[in-house]
N, C-alpha and C positions, 0 to 999 in steps of 0.2 A: 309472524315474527314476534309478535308481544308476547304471547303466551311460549316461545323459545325461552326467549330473555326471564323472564317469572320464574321458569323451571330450570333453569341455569345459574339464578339468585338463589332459590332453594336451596338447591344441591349444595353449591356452597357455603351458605348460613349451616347445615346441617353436618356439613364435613368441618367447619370453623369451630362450631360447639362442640362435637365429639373431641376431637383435639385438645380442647383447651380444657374439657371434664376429665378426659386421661392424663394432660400435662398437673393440673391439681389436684389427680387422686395417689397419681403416682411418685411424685417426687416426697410428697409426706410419709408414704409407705417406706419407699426404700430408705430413708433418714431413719425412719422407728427400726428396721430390720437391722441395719447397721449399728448404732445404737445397743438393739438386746444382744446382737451376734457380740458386742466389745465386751460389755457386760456379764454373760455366759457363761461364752467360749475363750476370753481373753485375745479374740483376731482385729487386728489393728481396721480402724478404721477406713482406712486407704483400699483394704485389701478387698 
């Protein structure tokens, strides 16, 4: 049962981290693409 629990903690911590390294790599992203797209191309923000 402990070694369940451990490997159930893992998976979690590891599904928790991915998440939060893709929520921080990618909203900076799409802000910079949005941004050169306004820039560029003259397409609005929003769009």
């Amino acid at each position: 049962m402990n070694i369940f629990v451990i490997a159930v903690a893992i998976v979690g911590s590891l599904m928790g981290i991915i998440t939060t390294v893709y929520l921080c790599v990618s909203l900076p992203a799409i802000i910079i693409w949005k941004i050169y797209r306004k820039v560029r191309f003259q397409i609005p923000l929003t769009k």
